[in-house]
C-alpha positions as CSV (number, residue, x, y, z in Angstrom):
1,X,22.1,-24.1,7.1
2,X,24.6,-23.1,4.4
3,X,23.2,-20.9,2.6
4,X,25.4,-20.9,-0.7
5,X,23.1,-17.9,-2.6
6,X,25.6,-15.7,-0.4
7,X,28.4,-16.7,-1.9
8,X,27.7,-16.3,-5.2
9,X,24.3,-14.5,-5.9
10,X,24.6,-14.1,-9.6
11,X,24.6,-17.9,-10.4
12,X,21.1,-19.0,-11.7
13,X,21.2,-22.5,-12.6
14,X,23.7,-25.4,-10.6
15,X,23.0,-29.3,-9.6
16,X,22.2,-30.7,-6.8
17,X,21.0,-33.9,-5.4
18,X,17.0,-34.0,-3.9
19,X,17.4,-34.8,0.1
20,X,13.7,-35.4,1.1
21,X,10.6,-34.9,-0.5
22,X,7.3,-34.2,2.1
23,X,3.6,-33.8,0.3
24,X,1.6,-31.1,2.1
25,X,-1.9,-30.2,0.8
26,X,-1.2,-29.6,-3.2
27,X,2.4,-28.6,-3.0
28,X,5.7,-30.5,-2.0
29,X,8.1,-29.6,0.5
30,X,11.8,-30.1,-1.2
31,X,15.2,-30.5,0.4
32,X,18.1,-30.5,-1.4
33,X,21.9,-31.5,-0.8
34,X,23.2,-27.8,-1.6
35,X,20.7,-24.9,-2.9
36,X,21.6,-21.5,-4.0
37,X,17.9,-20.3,-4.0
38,X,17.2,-17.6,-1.5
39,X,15.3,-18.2,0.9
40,X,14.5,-14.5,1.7
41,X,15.7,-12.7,4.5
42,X,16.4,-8.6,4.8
43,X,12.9,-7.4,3.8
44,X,13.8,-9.1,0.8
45,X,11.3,-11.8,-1.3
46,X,12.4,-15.6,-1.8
47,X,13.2,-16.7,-4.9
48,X,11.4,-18.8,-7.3
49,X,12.3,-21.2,-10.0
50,X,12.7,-24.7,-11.3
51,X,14.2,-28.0,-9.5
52,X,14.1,-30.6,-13.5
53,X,14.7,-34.2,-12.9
54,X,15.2,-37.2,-15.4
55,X,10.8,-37.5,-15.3
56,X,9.5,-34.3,-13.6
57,X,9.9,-30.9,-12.6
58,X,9.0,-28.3,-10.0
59,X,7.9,-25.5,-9.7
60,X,9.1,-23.6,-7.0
61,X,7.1,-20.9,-5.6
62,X,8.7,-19.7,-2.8
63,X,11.8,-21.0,-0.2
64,X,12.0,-20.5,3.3
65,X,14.4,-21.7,6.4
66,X,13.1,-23.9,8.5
67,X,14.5,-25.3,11.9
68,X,18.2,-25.0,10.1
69,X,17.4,-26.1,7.1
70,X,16.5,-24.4,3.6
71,X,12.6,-25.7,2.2
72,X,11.7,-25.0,-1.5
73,X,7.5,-25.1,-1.5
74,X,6.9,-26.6,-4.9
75,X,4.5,-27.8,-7.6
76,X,5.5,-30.8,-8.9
77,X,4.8,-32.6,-12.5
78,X,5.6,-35.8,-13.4
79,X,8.0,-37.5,-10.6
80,X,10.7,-36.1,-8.8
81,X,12.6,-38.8,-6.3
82,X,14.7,-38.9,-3.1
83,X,18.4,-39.0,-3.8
84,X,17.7,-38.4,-7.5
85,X,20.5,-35.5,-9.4
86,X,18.5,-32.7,-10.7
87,X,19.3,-29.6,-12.3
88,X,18.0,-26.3,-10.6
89,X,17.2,-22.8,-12.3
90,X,16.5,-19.8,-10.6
91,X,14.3,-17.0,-11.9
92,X,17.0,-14.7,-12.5
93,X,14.8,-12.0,-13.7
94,X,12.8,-12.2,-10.8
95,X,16.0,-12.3,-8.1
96,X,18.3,-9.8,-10.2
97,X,15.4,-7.3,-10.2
98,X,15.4,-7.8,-6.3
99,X,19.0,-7.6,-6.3
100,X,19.3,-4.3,-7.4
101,X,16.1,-2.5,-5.5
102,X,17.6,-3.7,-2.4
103,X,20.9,-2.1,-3.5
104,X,18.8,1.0,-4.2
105,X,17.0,1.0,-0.9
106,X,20.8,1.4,0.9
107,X,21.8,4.1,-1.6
108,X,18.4,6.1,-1.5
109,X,17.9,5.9,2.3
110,X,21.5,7.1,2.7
111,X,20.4,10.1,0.1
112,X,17.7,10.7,2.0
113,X,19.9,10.3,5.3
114,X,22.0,13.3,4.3
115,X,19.0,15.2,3.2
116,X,17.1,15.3,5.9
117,X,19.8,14.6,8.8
118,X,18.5,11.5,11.8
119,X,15.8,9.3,10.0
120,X,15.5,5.8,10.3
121,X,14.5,2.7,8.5
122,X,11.6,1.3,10.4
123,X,10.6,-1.8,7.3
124,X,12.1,-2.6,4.3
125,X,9.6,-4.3,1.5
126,X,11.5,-5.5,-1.5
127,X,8.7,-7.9,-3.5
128,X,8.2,-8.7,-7.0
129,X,5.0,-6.4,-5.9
130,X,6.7,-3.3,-4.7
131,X,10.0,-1.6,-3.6
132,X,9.6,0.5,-0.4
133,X,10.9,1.2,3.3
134,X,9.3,3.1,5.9
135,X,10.9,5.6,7.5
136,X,10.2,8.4,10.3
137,X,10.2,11.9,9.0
138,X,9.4,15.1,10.5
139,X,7.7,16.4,7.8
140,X,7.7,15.7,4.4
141,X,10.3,18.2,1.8
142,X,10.0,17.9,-1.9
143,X,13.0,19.8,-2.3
144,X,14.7,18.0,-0.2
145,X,13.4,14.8,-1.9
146,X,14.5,16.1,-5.2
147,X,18.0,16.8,-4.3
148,X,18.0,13.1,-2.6
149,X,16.9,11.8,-6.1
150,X,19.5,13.7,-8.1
151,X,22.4,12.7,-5.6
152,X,20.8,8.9,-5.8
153,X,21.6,8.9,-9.6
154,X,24.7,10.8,-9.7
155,X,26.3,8.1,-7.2
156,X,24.8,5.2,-9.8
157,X,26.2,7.0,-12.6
158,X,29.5,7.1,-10.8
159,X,29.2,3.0,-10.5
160,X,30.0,2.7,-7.1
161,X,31.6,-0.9,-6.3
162,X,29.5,-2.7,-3.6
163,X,31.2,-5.0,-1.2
164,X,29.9,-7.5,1.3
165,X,32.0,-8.8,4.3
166,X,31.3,-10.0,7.5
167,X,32.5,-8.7,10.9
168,X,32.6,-9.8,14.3
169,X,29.9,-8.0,17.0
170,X,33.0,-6.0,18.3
171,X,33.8,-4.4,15.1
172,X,30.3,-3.5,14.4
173,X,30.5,-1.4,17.2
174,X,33.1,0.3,17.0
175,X,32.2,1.9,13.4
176,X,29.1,3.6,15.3
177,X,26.5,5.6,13.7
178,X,28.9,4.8,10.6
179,X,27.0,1.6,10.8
180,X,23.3,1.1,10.6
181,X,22.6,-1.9,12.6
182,X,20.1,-2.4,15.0
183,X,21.8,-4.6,17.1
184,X,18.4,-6.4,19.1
185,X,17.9,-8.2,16.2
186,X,21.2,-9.7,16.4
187,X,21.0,-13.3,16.9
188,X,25.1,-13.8,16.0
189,X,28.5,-13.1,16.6
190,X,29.2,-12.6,13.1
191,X,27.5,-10.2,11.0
192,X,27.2,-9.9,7.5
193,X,27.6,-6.3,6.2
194,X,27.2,-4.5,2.8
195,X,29.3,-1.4,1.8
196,X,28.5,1.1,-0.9
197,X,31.9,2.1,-1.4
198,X,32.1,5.4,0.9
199,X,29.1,6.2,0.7
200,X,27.2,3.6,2.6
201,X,27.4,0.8,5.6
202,X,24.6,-1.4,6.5
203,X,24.4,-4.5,8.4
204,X,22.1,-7.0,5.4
205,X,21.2,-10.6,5.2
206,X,20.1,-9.7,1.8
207,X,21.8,-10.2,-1.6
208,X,23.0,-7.5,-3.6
209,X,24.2,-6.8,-6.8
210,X,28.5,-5.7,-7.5
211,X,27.7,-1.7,-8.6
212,X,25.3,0.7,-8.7
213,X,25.7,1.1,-12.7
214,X,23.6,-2.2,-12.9
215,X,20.8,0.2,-10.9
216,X,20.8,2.6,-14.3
217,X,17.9,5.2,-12.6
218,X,15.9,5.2,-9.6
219,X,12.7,7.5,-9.3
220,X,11.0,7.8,-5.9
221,X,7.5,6.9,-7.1
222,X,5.3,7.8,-4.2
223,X,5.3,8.7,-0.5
224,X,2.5,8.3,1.8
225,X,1.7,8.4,5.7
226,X,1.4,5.3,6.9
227,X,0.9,4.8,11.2
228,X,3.2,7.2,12.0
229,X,5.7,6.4,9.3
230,X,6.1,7.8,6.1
231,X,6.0,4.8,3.1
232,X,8.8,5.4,0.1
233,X,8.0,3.5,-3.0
234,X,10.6,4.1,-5.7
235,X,10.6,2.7,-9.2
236,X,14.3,1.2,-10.9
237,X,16.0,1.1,-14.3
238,X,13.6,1.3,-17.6
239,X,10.5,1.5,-15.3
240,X,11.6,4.6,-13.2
241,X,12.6,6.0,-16.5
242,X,8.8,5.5,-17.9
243,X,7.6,6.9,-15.3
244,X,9.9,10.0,-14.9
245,X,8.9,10.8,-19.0
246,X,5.0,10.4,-18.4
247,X,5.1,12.7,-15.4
248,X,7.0,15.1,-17.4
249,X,4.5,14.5,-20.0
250,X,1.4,15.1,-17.8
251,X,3.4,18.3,-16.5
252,X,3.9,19.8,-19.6
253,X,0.2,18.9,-19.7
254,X,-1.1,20.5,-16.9
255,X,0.8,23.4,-17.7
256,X,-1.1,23.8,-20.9
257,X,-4.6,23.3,-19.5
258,X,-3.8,26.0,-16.9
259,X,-2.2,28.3,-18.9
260,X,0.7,29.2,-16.8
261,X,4.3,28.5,-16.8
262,X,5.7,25.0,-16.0
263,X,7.8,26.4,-13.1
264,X,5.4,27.9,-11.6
265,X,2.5,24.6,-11.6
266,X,3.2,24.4,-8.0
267,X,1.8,27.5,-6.7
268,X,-0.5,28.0,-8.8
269,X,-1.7,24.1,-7.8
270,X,-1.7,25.6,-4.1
271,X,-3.6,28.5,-4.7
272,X,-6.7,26.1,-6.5
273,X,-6.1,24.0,-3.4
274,X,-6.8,26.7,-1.5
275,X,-9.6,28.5,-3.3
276,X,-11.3,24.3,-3.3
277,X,-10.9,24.6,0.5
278,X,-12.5,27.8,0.9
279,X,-15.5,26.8,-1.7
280,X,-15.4,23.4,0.5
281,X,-15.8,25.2,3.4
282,X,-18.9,27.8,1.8
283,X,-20.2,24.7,1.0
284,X,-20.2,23.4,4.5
285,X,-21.7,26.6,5.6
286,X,-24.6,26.8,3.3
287,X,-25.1,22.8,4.2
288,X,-25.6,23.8,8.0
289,X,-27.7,26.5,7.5
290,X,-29.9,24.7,5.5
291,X,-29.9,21.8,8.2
292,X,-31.5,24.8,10.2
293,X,-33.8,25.6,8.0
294,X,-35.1,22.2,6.9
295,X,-38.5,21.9,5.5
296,X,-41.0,19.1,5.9
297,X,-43.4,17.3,3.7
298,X,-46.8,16.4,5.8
299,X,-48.9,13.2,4.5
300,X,-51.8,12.2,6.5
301,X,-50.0,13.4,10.0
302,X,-47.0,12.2,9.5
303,X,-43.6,14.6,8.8
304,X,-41.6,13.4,6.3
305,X,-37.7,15.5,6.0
306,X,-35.6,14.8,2.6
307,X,-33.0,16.4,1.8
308,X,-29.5,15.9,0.0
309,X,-26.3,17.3,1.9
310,X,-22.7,18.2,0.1
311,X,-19.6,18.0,2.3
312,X,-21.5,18.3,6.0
313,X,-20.7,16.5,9.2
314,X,-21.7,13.1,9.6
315,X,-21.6,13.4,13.4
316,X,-23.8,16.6,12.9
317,X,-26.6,15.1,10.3
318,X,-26.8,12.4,12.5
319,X,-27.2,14.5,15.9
320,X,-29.9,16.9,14.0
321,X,-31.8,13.1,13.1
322,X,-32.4,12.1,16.5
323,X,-33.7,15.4,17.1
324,X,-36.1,15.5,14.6
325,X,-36.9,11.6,15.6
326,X,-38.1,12.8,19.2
327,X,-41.3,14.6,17.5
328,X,-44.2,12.2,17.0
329,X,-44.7,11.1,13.4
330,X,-41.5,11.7,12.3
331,X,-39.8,10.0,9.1
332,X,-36.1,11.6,8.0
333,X,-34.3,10.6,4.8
334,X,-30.8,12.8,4.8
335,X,-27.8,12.1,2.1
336,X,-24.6,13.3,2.7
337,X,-22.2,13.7,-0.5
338,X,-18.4,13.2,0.3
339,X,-16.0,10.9,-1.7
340,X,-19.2,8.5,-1.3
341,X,-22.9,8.9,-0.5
342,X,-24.1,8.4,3.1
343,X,-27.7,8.3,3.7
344,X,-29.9,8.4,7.3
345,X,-32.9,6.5,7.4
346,X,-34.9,7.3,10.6
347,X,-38.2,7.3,12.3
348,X,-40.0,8.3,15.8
349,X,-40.8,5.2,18.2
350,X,-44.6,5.9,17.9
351,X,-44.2,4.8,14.0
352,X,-43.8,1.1,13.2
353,X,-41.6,0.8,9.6
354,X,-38.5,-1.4,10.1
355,X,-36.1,1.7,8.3
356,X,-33.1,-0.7,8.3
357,X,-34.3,-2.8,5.4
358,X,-35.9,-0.9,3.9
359,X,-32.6,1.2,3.9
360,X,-30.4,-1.5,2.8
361,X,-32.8,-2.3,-0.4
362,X,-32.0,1.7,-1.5
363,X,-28.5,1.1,-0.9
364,X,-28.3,-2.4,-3.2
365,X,-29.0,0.5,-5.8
366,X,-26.2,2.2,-4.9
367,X,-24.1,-0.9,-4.8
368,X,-23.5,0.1,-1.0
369,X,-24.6,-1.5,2.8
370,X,-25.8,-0.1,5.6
371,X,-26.7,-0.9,9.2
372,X,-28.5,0.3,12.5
373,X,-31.5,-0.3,14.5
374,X,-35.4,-0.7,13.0
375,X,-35.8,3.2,13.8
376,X,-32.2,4.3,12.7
377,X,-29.7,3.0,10.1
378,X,-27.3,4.1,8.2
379,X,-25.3,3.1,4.8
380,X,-23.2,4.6,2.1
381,X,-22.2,3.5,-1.8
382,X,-21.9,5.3,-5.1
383,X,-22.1,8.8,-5.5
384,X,-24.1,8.1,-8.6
385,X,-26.5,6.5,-7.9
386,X,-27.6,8.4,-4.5
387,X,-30.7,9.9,-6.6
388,X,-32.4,6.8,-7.6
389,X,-31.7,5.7,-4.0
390,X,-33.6,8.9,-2.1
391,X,-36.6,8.5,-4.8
392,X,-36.6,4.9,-3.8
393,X,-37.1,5.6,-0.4
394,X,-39.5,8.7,-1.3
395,X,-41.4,6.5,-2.7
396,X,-41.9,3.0,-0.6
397,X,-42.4,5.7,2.7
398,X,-45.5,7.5,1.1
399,X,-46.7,4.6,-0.3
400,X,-46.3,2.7,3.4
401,X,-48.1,6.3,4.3
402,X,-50.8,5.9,2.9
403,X,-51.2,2.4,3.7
404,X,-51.3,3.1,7.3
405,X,-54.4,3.5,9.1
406,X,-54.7,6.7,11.1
């Protein structure tokens, strides 16, 4: 497989002759006598383009390597023939874009690197999608973060050459932890490695752009938990520089609505967060108590509980049901409000209503589903719409009531 893109990345359009052509389903499977289309490789995304012959044209949607040889997966119009000349153009917005977050991924993991001391890259995602890598923290330090950021820009300001080379197996070791390599997934003697001059050493198979002044600003857009690993998504050039002036903006904001000083939005956004936990937790309180306390409605000998629930235990609701359910003539409707509405429909076995669809009708209101047994089920859907869902099932179980004969 020679993979040409390597040698030099920033050409977008060249010629080449088509090898084979293969139909499978709606697309084509195209080979060609020399490609410089990448076929993806790093944690990096394929390319995509355009293959134009003398009466057609593909699209290419994505390129992959297969048994040694480099595939472009295509939609073709018109006709396209074995051993006819074609001209091919790369996306080059698409595959300089990618260039440069990979680029950014080496320079802001090393930031982070010499942040936080031993993390390590577990993933690397670099799609037209997203830019991210996983990586194992300790815990998570916003400071830390911030001063990684600033040094991330500083070194792209600086314009830092970067420089690809490959070494043999024996040199890569000797470098040490100079060298981020991980060398099980090694399948060669030679390996290809990319240098942010000074500053950085990583063994790649992806492609890369010739400075970090083509980067022009990285932001770290979000970081969340992720199995054990922590997920950094980070935003590049004009985009990262959007963002960074709308979350000034909605800082400056914030600071307004709260009345308090800009440098100080943090703490006072810790101190809400802690007086929300403490209401949260009244809340809770109050909930259980009145899960003690819990009233009944009685129609023609038969118990009916209702009764709407903020922020309590599922496991608990549900435990205090199937107490209730062991009296004779027993009917319990219980909501729960969280992020969405849970409700408990629920019966005694000496009652014959099948609560499970009668549930899942309340919860079609609520543009929710539910499950369970005919004598318990369970469900949850929009906050919203949880009222018109318990009067529902107020309702259909006094009018079932009173059709019963006693």
């Amino acid at each position: 497989m020679n993979a040409l893109c390597y040698e030099n990345p920033y050409l977008r359009e060249f010629d080449a002759k088509i090898a084979r052509i293969k139909k499978e389903g709606n697309n084509f499977l195209i080979s060609l006598d020399k490609t410089y289309f990448f076929y993806g490789s790093g944690g990096q995304s394929c390319d995509a383009g355009e293959i134009i012959g003398g009466n057609g044209k593909a699209i290419v949607d994505e390129v992959f390597e297969a048994d040694g040889e480099i595939i472009h997966k295509a939609r073709i119009t018109g006709n396209l023939y074995e051993g006819e000349n074609v001209r091919c153009k790369i996306d080059w917005e698409r595959r300089y874009k990618l260039m440069k977050a990979h680029t950014t991924e080496h320079l802001l993991f090393q930031c982070l690197k010499r942040k936080f001391g031993k993390i390590y890259v577990e993933k690397i995602r670099i799609s037209p999608e997203k830019f991210s890598f996983f990586i194992s923290f300790d815990k998570v330090d916003w400071d830390k973060i911030l001063e990684a950021e600033k040094l991330a820009n500083d070194i792209i300001r600086e314009g830092k050459d970067v420089l690809v080379k490959e070494i043999d197996i024996n040199e890569a070791r000797s470098y040490g932890d100079n060298l981020r390599i991980k060398f099980d997934r090694i399948g060669s003697d030679r390996i290809r490695v990319v240098e942010i001059k000074d500053f950085d050493l990583a063994a790649c198979t992806g492609l890369h752009i010739k400075n970090t002044k083509e980067i022009e600003f990285v932001l770290i857009d979000k970081i969340t938990s992720e199995k054990g690993l922590y997920e950094v998504e980070f935003l590049i050039g004009r985009e990262a520089v959007e963002k960074a002036l709308e979350l000034s903006k909605i800082a400056l904001s914030l600071s307004s609505i709260l009345q308090t000083d800009f440098s100080t939005i943090e703490k006072f956004a810790e101190k809400l967060r802690k007086d929300y936990l403490e209401l949260q937790k009244k809340f809770q309180e109050i909930s259980k108590k009145s899960l003690e306390e819990i009233k009944y409605e009685e129609i023609a000998g038969i118990k009916l509980y209702k009764q709407v629930f903020e922020k309590i235990d599922n496991k608990t609701l549900m435990e205090k049901v199937g107490k209730i359910i062991k009296e004779s003539k027993t009917v319990v409707i219980f909501a729960n409000l969280n992020e969405k509405a849970s409700i408990i429909l629920a019966r005694s076995d000496d009652l014959k209503l099948n609560v499970r669809d009668l549930l899942n009708e309340a919860l079609r209101l609520m543009n929710g589903r539910g499950g369970g047994r005919e004598n318990f089920a369970t469900g949850a859907g929009d906050k919203e719409k949880v009222d018109e869902a318990m009067d529902f099932l107020d309702r259909s179980i006094k009018n079932w009531i009173k059709g019963i004969k006693i």
